[in-house]
VOGU-3710 file (C-alpha; in Angstrom, 3 decimals, decimal comma):
1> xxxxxxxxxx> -109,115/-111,941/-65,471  -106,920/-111,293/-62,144  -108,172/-108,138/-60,580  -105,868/-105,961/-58,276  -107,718/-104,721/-54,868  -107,952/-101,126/-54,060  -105,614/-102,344/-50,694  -102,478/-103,043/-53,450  -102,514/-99,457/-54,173  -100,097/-98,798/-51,132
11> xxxxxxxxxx> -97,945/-102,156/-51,460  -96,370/-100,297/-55,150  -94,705/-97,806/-52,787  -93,569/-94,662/-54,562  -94,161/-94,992/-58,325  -92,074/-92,784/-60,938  -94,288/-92,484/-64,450  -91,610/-92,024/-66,753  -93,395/-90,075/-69,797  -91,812/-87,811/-72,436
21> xxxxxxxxxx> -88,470/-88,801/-73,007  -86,605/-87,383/-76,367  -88,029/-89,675/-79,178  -90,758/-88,554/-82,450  -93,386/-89,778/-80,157  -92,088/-87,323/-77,250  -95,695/-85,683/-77,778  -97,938/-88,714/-77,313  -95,498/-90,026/-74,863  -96,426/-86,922/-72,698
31> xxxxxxxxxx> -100,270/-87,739/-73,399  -100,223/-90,961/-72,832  -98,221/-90,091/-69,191  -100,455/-87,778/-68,076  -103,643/-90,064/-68,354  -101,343/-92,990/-66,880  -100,271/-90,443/-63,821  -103,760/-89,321/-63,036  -105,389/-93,176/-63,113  -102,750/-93,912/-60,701
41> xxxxxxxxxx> -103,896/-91,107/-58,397  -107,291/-91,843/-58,725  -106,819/-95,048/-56,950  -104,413/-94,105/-54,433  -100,989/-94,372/-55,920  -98,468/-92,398/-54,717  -97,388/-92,097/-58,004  -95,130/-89,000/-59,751  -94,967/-88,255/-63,292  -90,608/-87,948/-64,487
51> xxxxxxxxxx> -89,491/-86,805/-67,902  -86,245/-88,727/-68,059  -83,020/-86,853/-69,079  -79,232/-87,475/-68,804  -79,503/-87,466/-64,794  -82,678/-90,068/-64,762  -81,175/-92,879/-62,619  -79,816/-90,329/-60,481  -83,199/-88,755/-59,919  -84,732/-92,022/-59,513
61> xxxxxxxxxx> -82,314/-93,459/-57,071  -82,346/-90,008/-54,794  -85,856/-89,586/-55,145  -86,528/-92,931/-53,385  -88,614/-94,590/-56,082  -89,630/-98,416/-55,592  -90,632/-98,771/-59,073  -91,350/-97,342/-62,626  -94,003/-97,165/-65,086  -92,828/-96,651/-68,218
71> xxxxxxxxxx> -94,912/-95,250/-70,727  -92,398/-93,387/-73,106  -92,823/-94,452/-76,489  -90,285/-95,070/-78,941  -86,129/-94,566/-78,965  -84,579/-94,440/-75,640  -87,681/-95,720/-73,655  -89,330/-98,737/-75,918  -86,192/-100,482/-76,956  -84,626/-101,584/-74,342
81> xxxxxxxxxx> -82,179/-98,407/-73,244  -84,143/-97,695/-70,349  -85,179/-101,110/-69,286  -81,414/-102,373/-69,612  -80,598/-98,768/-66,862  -83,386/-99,991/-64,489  -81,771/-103,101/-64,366  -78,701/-101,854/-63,106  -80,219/-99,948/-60,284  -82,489/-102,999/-59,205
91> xxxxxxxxxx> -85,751/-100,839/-60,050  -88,640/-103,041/-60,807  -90,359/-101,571/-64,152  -93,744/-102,414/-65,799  -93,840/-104,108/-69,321  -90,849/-106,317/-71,133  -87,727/-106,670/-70,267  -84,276/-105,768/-72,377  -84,500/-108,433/-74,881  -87,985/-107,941/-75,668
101> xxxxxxxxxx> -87,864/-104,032/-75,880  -85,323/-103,985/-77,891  -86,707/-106,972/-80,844  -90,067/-105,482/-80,491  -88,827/-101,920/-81,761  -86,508/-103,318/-84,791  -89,034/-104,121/-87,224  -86,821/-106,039/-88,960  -85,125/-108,369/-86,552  -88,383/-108,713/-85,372
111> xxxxxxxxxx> -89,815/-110,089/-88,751  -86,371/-112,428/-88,840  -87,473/-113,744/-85,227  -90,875/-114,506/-86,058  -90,230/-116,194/-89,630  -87,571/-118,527/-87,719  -90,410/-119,469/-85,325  -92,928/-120,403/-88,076  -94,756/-117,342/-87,885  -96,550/-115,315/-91,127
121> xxxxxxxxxx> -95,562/-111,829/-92,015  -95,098/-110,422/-95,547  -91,996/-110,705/-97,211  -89,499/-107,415/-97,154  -86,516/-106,076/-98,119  -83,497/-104,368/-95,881  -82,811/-100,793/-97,180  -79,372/-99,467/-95,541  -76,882/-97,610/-96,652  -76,413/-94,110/-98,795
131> xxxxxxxxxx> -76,887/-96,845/-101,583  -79,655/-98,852/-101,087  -80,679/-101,861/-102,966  -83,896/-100,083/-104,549  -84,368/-102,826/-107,151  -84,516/-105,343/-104,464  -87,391/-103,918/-103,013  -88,970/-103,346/-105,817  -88,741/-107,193/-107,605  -91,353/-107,545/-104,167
141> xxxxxxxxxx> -93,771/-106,122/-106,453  -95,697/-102,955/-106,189  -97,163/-101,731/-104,208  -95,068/-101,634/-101,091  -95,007/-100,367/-97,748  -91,799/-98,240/-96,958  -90,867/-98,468/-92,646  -87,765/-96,971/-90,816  -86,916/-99,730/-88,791  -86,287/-98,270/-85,409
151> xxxxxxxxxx> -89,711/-95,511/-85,481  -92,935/-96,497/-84,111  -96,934/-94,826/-84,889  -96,454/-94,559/-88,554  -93,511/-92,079/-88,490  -91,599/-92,101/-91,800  -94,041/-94,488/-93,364  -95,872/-94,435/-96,564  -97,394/-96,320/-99,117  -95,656/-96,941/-102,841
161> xxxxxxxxxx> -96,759/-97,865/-106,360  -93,524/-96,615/-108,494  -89,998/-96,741/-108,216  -89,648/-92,991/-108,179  -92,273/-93,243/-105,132  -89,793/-95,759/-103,575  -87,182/-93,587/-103,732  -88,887/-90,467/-102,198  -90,106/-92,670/-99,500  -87,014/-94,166/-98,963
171> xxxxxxxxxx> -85,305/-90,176/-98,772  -88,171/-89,548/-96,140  -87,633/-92,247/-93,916  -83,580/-92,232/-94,302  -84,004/-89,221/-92,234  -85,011/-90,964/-89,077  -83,597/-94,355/-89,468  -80,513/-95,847/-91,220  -82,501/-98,852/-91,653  -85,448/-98,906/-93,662
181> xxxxxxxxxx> -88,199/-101,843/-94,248  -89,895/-101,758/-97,546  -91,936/-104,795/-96,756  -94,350/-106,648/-99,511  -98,197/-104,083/-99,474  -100,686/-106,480/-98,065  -104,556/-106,235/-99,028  -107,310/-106,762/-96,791  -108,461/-105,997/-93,044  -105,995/-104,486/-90,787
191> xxxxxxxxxx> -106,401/-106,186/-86,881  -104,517/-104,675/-83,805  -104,496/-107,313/-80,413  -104,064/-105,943/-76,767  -102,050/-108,396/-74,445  -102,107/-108,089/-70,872  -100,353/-110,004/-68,570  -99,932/-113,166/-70,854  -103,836/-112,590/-71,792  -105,438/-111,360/-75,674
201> xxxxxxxxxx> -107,704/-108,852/-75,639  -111,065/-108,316/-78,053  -109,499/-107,966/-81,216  -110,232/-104,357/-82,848  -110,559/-104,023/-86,582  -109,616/-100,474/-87,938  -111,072/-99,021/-90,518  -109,971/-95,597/-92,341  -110,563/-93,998/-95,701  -106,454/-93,268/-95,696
211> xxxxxxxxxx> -103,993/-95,425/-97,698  -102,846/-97,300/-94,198  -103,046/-96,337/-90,542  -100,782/-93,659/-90,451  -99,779/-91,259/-87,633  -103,159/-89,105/-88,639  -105,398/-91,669/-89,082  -103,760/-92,734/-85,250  -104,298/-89,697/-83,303  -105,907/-86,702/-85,276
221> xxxxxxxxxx> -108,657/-87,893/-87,544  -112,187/-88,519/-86,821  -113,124/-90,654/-89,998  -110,660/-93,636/-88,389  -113,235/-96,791/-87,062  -112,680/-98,680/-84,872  -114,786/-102,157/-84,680  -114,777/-104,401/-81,192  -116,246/-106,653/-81,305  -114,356/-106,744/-84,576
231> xxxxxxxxxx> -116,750/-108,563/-87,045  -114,967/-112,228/-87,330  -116,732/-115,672/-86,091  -115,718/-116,578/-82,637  -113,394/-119,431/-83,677  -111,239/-116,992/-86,751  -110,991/-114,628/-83,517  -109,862/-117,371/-80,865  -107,323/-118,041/-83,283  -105,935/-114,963/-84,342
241> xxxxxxxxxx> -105,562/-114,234/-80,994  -103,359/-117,258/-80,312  -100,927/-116,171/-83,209  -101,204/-112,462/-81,607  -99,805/-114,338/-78,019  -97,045/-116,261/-80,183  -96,218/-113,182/-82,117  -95,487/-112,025/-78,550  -93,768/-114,548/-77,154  -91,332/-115,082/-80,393
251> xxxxxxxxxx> -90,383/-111,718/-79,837  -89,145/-112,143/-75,920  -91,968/-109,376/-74,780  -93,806/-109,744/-72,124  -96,208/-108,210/-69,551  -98,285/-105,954/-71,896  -98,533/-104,418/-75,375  -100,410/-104,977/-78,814  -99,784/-107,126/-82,039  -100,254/-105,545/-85,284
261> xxxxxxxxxx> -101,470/-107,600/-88,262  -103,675/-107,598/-91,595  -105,492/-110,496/-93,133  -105,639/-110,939/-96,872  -108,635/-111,615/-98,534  -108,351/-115,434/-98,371  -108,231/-115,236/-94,438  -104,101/-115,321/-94,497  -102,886/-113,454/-91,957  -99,542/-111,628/-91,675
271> xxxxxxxxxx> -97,937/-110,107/-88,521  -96,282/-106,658/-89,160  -94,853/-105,357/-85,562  -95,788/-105,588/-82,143  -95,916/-102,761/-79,558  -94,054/-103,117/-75,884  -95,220/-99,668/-74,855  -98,523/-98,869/-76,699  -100,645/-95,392/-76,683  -102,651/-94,759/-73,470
281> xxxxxxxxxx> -104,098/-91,722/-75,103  -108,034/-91,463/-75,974  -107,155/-92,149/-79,077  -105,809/-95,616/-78,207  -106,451/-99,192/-78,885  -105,158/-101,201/-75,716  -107,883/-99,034/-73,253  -110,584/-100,128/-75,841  -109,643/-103,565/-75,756  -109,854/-103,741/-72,113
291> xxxxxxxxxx> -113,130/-101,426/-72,131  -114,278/-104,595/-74,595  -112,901/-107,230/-71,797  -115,220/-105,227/-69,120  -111,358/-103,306/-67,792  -111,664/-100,002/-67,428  -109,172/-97,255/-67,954  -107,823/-96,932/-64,267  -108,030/-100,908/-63,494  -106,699/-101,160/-67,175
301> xxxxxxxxxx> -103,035/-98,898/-65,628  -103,254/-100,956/-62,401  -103,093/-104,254/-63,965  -99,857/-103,364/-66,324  -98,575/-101,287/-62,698  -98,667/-105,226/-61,356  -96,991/-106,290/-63,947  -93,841/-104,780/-62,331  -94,630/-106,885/-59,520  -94,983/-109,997/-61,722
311> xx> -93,056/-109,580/-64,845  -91,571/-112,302/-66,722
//
């Protein structure tokens, strides 16, 4: 593991911790800033936390700012919008760039991009349109797993085992997304994998008594487990982990974030999204993966700070 001295603190210059932002996930966004902000601090950073509006480059250009660390999850600060502004202005920025930003938060072009490269992940269906091809999705077989496209921790998702569930799920996550994945249910042990800086994490199994992982089993519920080390033979891990760093290289990402996948009961696995700008709440998987690695929380913020030194 590459380790950042305490003497690099002053070399990032002025840091802006862009947190917030307008998205569903404005909320955790804000958490996840805060704890980001105050690691930076910690060790020396002169570092200042900037909820990004209409005037952002404006703000970040007068304020004197050398670089940013984005941590604003979701629309307008995970797919590539902001990324593709801080490129215009020359403002180095932690995490991926444009391309990868913007594949990692379409589930569905993401799935296309992975199944060109040889990659597993469970066959799905495209819902768009006022009209959409419900009997498509459901010829997958029940159940299924209904996704707007564009939303990240579980918003709009749920779990169906009818057509008239399809439909209601479909209504619910219309209303966030014109696009809408309703992607073949897979059973067996769900597996989330922390990259950092071209390196995989510990794996993490979760465990929770709700149908999937959804945005309460994520944040607000205390029956959610959470296994690292995660349970598999050293080898099954290794290698998971090297389809978790293809997964993230398939998808143009780069410099940190996490690779969802399950694995079926005969040891298939199947990738179902990746993550450019992950949770940094206490509630999140990519700190525990690093605690796991021996990286603690404010070396874990330092290391993906770097990566706006380094990215690529």
């Amino acid at each position: 593991m590459k380790t950042i001295t305490s003497s690099a603190s002053q070399s990032f210059g002025k840091v802006a911790v862009l947190l917030g932002g307008q998205a569903a996930e404005r909320e955790i966004s804000l958490k996840s800033g805060q704890a980001v902000l105050a690691a930076l601090l910690r060790q020396g950073v002169d570092a200042h936390s900037l909820d990004p509006d209409a005037t952002v480059l404006e703000q970040l250009r007068s304020g004197g700012y050398d670089r940013a660390f984005i941590i604003l999850h979701g629309r307008g600060g995970e797919d590539g919008q902001i990324q593709g502004a801080l490129e215009t202005i020359g403002l180095p920025y932690t995490g991926s760039g444009v391309l990868g930003s913007a594949l990692g938060m379409d589930k569905y072009r993401c799935k296309l991009a992975w199944m060109g490269a040889g990659l597993p992940t469970a066959a799905s269906v495209l819902l768009h349109g006022t009209q959409p091809n419900l009997a498509a999705a459901a010829a997958l077989g029940f159940p299924l797993m209904i996704k707007p496209v564009h939303e990240g921790s579980s918003i709009g998702m749920a779990r169906v085992e009818t057509v008239a569930e399809l439909h209601q799920a479909w209504t619910t996550a219309a209303q966030y997304d014109d696009l809408v994945l309703a992607e073949q249910w897979i059973d067996g042990a769900e597996y989330t994998c922390a990259i950092l800086d071209r390196e995989a994490l510990p794996l993490i199994r979760l465990e929770t008594p709700h149908a999937f992982y959804d945005f309460n089993a994520k944040y607000q519920a205390n029956s959610t487990r959470y296994h690292c080390p995660c349970g598999l033979a050293a080898a099954t891990e290794v290698e998971l982990q090297q389809l978790a760093l293809a997964a993230f290289t398939a998808a143009g990402a780069s410099g940190w974030g996490r690779v969802d996948f399950m694995v079926n009961a005969a040891g298939q696995p199947f990738l179902l999204e990746i993550n450019t700008v992950p949770g940094m709440t206490d509630h999140s998987l990519v700190p525990m993966a690093a605690r796991a690695a021996g990286i603690e929380f404010d070396a874990l913020v330092k290391r993906i700070l770097a990566t706006s030194v380094t990215r690529g």
